[in-house]
N, C-alpha and C positions, 0 to 999 in steps of 0.2 A: 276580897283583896286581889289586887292582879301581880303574879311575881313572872320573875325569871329565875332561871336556873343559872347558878355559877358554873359547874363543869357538866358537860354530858352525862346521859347515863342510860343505862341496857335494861332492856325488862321485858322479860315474853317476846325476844327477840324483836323489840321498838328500842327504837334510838329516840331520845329524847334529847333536841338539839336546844343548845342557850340562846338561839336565836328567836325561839317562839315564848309568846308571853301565854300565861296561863291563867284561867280565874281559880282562886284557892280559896278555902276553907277552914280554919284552925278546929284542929280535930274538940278541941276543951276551950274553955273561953282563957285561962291560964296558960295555957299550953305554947309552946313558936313551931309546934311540929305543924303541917300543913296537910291536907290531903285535896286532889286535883286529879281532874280525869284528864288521859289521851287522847290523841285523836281516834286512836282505836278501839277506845270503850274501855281501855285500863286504870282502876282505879288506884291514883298512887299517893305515899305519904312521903312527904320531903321534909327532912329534917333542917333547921334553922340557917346549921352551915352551908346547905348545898343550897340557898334559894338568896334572894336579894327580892325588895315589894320594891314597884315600879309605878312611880306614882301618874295618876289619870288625870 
């Protein structure tokens, strides 16, 4: 699935801007948590509220 991020967000000093789309993964098949790598090799898990899927 490809999302966006609703607000910014900090991580190992990367800014993670709502302007790039990302391909994600749902961590459990139940689950709306998401996990998605950076551009910097950060692997991250975004929680429902902070993501919106953007459809292709």
């Amino acid at each position: 699935m490809k999302i966006k991020l609703i607000k910014e967000l900090t991580i190992n000093n990367e800014c993670i801007s709502t302007e790039e789309t990302f391909e994600a993964k749902k961590i459990k098949p139940r689950s709306s948590t998401v996990e998605l790598t950076t551009l910097q090799g950060n692997v991250v898990r975004v929680f429902h509220y902070e993501y919106e899927e953007v459809l292709s």
